[in-house]
N, CA, C and O atoms as CSV, one atom per row, in Angstrom:
chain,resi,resn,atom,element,x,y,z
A,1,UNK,N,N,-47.879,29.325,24.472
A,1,UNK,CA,C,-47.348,28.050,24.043
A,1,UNK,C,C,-46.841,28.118,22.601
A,1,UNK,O,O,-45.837,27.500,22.248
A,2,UNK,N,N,-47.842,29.183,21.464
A,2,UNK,CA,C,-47.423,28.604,20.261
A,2,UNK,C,C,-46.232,29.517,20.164
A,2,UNK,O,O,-45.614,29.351,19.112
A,3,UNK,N,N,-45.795,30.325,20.869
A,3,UNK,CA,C,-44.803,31.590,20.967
A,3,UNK,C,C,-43.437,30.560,21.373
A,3,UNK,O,O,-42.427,30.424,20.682
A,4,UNK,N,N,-43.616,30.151,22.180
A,4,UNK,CA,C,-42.454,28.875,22.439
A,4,UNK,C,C,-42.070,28.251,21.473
A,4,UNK,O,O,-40.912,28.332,21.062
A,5,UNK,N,N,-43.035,27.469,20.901
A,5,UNK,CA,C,-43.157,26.475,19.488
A,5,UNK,C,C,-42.453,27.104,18.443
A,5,UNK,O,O,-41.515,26.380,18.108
A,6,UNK,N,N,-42.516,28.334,17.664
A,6,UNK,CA,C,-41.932,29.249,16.758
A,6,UNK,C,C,-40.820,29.283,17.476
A,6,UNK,O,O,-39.893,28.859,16.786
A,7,UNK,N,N,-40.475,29.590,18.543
A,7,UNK,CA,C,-38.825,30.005,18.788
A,7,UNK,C,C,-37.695,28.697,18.881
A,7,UNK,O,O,-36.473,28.565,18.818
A,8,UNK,N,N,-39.062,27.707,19.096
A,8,UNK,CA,C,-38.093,26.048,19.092
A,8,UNK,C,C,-37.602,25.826,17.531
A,8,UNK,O,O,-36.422,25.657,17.227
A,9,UNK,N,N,-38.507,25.848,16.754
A,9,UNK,CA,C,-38.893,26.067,15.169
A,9,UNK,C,C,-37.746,26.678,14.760
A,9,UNK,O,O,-37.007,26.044,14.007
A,10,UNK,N,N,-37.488,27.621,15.050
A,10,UNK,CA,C,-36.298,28.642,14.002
A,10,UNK,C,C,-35.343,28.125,15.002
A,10,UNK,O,O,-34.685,29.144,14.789
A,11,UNK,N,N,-34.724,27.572,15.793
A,11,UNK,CA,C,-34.122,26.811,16.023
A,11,UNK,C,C,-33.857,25.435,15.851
A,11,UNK,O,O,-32.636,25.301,15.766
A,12,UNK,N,N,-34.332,24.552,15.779
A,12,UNK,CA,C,-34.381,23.253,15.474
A,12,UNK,C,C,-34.383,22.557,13.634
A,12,UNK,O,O,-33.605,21.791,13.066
A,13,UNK,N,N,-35.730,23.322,13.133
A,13,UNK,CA,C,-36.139,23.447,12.026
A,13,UNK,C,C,-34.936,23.874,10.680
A,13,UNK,O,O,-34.093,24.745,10.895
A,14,UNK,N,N,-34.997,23.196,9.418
A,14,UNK,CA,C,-34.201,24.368,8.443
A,14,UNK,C,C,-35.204,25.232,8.207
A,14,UNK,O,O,-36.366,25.084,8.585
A,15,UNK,N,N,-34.577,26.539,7.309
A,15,UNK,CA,C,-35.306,27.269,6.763
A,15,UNK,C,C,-34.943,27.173,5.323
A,15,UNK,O,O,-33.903,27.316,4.680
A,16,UNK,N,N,-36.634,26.767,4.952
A,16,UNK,CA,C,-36.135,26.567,3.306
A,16,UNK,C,C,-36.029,27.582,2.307
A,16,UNK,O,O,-35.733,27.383,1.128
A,17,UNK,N,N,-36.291,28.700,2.849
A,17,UNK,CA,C,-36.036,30.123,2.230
A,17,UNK,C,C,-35.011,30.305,1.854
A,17,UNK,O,O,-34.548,30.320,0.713
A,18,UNK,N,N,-34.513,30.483,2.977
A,18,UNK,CA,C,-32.486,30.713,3.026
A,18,UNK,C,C,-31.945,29.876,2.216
A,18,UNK,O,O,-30.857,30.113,1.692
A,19,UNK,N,N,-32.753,28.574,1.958
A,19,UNK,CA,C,-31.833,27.504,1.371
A,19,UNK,C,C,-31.936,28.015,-0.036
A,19,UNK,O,O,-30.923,28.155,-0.722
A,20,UNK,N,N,-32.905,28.241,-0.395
A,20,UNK,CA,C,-33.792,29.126,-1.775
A,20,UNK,C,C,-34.540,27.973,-2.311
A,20,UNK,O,O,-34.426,27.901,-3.535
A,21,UNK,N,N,-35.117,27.239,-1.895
A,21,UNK,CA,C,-36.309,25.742,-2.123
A,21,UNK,C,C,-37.139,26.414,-2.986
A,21,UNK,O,O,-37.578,27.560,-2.883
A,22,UNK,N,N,-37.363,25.366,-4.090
A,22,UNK,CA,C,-38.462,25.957,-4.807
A,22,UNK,C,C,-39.834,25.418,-4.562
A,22,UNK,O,O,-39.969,24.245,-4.911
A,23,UNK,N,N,-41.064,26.098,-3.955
A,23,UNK,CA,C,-41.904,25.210,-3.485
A,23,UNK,C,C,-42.675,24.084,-4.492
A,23,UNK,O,O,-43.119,22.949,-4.314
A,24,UNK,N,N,-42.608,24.846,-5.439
A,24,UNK,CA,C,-42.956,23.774,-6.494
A,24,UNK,C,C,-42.542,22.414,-6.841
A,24,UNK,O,O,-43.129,21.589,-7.540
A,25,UNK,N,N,-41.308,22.322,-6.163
A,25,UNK,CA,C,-40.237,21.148,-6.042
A,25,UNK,C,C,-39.882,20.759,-4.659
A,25,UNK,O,O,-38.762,20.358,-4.342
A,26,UNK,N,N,-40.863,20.891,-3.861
A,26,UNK,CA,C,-40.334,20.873,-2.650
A,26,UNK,C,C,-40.595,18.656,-2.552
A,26,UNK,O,O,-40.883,17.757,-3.342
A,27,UNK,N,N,-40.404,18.730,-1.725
A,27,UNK,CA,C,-40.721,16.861,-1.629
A,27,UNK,C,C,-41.752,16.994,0.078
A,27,UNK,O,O,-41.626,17.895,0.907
A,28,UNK,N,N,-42.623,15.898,0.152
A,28,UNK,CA,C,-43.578,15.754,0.532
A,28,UNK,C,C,-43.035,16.305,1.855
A,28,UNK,O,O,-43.652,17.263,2.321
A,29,UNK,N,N,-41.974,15.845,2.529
A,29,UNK,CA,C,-41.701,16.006,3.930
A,29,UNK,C,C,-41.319,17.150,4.500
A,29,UNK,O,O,-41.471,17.612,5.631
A,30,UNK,N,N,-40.554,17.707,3.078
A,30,UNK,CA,C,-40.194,19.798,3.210
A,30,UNK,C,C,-41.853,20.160,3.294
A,30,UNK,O,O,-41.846,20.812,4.338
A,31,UNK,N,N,-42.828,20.149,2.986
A,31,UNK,CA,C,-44.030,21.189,2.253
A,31,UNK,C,C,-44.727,20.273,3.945
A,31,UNK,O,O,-45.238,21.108,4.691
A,32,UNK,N,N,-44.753,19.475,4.258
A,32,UNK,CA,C,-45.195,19.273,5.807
A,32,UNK,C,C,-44.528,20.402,6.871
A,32,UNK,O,O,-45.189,21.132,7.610
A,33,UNK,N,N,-43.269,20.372,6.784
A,33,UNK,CA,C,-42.341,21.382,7.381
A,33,UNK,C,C,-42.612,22.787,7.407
A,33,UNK,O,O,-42.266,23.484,8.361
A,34,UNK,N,N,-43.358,23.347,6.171
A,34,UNK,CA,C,-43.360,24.484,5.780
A,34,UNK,C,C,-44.645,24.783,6.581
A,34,UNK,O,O,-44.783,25.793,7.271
A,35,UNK,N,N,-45.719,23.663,6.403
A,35,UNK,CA,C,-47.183,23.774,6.666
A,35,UNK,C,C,-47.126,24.142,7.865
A,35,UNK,O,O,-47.519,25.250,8.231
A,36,UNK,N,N,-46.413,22.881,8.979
A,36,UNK,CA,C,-46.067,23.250,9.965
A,36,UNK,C,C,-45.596,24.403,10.705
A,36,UNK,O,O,-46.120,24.344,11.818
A,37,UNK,N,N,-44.929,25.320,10.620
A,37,UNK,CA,C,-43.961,25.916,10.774
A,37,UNK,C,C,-44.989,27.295,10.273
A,37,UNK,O,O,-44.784,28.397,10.783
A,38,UNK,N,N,-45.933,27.127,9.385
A,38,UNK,CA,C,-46.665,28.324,9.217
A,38,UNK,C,C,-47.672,28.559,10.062
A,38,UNK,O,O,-47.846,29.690,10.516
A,39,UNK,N,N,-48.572,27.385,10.426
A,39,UNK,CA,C,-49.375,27.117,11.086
A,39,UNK,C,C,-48.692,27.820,12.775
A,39,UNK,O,O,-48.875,28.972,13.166
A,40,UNK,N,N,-48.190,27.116,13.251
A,40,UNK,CA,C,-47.042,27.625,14.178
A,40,UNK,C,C,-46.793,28.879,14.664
A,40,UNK,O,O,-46.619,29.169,15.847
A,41,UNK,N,N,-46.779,29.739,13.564
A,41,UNK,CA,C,-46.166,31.133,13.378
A,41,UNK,C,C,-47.393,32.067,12.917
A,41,UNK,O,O,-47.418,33.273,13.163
A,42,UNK,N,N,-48.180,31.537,12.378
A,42,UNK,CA,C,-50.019,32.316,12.487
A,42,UNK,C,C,-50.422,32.261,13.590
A,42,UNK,O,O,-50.657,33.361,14.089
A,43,UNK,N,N,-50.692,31.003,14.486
A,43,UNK,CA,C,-51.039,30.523,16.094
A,43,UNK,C,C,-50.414,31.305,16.809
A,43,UNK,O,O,-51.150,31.628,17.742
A,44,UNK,N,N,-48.946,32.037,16.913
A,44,UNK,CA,C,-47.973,32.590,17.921
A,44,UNK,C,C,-48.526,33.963,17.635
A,44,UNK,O,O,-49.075,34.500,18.597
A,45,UNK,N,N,-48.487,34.694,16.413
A,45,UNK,CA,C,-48.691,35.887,15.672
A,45,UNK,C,C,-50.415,36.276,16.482
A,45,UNK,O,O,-50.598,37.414,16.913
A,46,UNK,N,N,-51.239,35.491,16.564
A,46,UNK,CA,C,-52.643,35.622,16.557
A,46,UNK,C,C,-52.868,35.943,17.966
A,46,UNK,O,O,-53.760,36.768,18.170
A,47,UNK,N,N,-52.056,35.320,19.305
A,47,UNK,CA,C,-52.209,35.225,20.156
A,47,UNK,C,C,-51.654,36.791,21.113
A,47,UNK,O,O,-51.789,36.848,22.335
C-alpha cells in the first residue's frame, strides 16, 4: 500500500527540492507536505 502511496506522491505532490525550498522558510502547509511524503517513503522503503 505505502509503495502505491509514494508513487501517487511523486506524482501528484510538488517536490520542494527541485524547487530549491528552504526548509527553514518553508510555510506550515509545505513542512506538512514534506512530513508527509517522508513518512510515506520510510513506510514504502521499510516494507
Amino acid at each position: 500500500m505505502y509503495k502505491f502511496l509514494a508513487k501517487l506522491n511523486k506524482m501528484l505532490l510538488p517536490s520542494f527540492t527541485k524547487q530549491g525550498l528552504d526548509i527553514s522558510k518553508a510555510k506550515k502547509w509545505q513542512m506538512a507536505i514534506i512530513g508527509y511524503r517522508a513518512y510515506v517513503t520510510k513506510k514504502a522503503l521499510g516494507n
